[in-house]
C-alpha positions as CSV (number, residue, x, y, z in Angstrom):
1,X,195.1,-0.6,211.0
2,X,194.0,-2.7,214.0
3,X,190.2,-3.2,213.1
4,X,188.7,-5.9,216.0
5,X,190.5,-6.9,219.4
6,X,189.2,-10.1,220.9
7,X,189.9,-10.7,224.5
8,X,188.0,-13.8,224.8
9,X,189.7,-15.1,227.7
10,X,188.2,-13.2,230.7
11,X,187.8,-13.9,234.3
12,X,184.3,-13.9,236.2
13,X,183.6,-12.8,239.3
14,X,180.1,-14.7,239.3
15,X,178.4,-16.8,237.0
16,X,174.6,-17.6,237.8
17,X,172.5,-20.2,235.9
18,X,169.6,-21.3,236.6
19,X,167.1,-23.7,234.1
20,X,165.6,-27.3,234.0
21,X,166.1,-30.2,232.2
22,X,163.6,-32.8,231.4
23,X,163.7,-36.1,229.4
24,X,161.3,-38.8,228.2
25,X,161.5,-42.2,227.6
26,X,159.6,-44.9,226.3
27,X,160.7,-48.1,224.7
28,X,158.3,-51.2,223.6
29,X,159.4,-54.7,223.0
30,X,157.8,-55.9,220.2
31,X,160.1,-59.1,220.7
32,X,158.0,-60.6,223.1
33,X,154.7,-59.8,221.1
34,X,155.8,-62.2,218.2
35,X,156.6,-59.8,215.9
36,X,159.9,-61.2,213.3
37,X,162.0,-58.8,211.8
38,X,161.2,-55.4,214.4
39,X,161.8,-56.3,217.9
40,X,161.8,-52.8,219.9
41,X,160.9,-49.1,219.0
42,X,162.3,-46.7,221.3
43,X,161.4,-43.1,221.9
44,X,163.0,-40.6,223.8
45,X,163.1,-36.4,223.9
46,X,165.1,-34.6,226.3
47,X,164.7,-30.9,226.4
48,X,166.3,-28.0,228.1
49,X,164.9,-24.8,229.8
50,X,167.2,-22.3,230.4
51,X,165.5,-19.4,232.7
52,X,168.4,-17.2,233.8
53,X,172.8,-17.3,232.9
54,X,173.8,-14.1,234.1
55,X,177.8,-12.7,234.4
56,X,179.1,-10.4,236.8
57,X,182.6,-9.4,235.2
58,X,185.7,-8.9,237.9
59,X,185.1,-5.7,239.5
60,X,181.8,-4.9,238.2
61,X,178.2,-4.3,240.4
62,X,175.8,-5.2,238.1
63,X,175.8,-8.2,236.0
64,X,175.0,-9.1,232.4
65,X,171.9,-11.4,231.2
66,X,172.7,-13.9,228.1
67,X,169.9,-16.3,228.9
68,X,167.9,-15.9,225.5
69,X,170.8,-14.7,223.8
70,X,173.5,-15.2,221.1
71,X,177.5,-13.9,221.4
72,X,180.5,-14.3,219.0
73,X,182.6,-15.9,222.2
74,X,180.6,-18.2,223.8
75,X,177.8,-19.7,221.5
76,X,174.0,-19.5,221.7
77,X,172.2,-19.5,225.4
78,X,169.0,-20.3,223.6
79,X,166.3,-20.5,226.1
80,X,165.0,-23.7,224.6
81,X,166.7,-26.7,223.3
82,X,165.7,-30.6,222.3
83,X,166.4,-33.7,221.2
84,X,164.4,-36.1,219.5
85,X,165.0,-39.9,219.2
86,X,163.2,-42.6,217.5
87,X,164.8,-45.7,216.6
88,X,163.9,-49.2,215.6
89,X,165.5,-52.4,216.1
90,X,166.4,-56.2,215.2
91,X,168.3,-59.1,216.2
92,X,171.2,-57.3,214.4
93,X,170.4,-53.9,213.5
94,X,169.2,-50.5,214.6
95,X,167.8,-47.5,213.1
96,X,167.8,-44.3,214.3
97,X,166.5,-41.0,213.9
98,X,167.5,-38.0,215.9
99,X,166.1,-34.1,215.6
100,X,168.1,-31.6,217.4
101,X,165.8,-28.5,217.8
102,X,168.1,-25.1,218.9
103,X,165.8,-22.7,219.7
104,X,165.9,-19.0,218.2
105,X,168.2,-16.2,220.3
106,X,169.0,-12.1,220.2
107,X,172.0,-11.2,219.3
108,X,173.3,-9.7,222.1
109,X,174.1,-6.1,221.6
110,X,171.7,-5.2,219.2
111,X,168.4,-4.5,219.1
112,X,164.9,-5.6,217.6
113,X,163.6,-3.2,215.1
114,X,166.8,-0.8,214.7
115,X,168.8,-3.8,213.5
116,X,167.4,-6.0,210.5
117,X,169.7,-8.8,211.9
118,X,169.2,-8.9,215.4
119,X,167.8,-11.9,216.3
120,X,168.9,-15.8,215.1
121,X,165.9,-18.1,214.2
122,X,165.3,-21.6,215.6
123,X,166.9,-24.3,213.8
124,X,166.2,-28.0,213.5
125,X,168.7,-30.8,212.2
126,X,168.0,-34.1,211.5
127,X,170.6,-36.9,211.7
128,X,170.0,-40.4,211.0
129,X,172.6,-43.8,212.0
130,X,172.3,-47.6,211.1
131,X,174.0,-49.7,212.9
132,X,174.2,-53.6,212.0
133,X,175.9,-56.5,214.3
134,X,177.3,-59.6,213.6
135,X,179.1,-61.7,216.6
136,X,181.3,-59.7,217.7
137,X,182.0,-57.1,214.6
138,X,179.7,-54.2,214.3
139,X,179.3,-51.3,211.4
140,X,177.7,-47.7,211.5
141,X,177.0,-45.9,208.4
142,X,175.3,-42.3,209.4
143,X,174.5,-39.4,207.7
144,X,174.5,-36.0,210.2
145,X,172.2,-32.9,209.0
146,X,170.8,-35.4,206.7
147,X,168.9,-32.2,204.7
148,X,171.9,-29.8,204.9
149,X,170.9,-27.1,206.8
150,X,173.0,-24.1,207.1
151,X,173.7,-22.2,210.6
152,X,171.2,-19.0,210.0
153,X,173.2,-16.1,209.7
154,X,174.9,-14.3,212.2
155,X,177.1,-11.1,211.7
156,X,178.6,-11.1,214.5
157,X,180.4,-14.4,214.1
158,X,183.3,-14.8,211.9
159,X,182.4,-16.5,208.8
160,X,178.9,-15.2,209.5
161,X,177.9,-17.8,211.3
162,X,177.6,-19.4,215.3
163,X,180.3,-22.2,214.7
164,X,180.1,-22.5,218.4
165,X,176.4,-24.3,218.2
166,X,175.3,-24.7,214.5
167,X,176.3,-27.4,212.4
168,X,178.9,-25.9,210.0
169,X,179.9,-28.1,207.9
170,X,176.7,-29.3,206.1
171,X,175.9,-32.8,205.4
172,X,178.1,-35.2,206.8
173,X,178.3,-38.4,206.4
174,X,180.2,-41.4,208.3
175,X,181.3,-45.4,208.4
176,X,183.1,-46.9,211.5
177,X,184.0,-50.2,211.8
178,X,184.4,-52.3,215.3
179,X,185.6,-55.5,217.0
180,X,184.8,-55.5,220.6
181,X,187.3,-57.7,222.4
182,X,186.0,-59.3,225.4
């Protein structure tokens, strides 16, 4: 018994997208200020707007809207998205913190109020990296969705979840070590 066909693979006649992007920065030397171990603090958000991603299928008229919207296929088009960086630094290390806000999304096809699970809250994950230098060797320890959130629930995705834009894994943690050769 064939339950679920998934034609993923399709071709567009039109694809419309329309948004902004903006991103701050800020960064202070506390070098030059005297101060001995900290020496710069830097701050920077980017966030995206997305205001319209609309399809028009191969021989269709009318198009589909997805801006707002969660699929199986493609991932989340949430219609706001951030990142948040702080870090702080030293002659030979850096610390950083980074919050990744996904905003919340309907899942497209079904509807508020006749479905109990037709919309996908927002989600925030927060990853933190040190990184420490000496000459020309370096080391990064990190630990990514430091408080092991899980992707909110999504029935229309296979293991009930967005894999496409929500950390699946859980906490993850990392080491790389590096020689730069110049």
């Amino acid at each position: 018994v064939i339950t679920v066909i998934d034609a993923s693979l399709q071709n567009f006649q039109t694809r419309t997208t329309g948004g902004f992007d903006l991103t701050f920065n800020y960064g202070l030397n506390l070098g030059e200020l005297g101060v001995p171990v900290l020496k710069r603090i830097d701050l920077s958000w980017h966030g995206n707007f997305l205001l319209d991603y609309e399809e028009i299928g191969k021989g269709q008229d009318e198009g589909e809207q997805f801006a707002g919207t969660i699929t199986s296929n493609a991932g989340s088009y949430a219609q706001f998205r951030w990142n948040l960086r702080f870090a702080l630094s030293g002659d030979w290390w850096t610390l950083t913190n980074k919050w990744r806000y996904i905003g919340g999304a309907e899942v497209y096809g079904l509807y508020e109020g006749v479905d109990p699970h037709a919309t996908v809250p927002a989600v925030v994950y927060w990853d933190i990296v040190a990184q420490f230098m000496y000459k020309d060797f370096y080391a990064v320890v990190g630990i990514d969705n430091l408080l092991n959130k899980e992707p909110p629930f999504f029935m229309n995705g296979g293991p009930n979840a967005n894999v496409q834009t929500y950390d699946f894994i859980g906490r993850y943690f990392f080491v790389k070590f590096g020689y730069t050769f110049l």
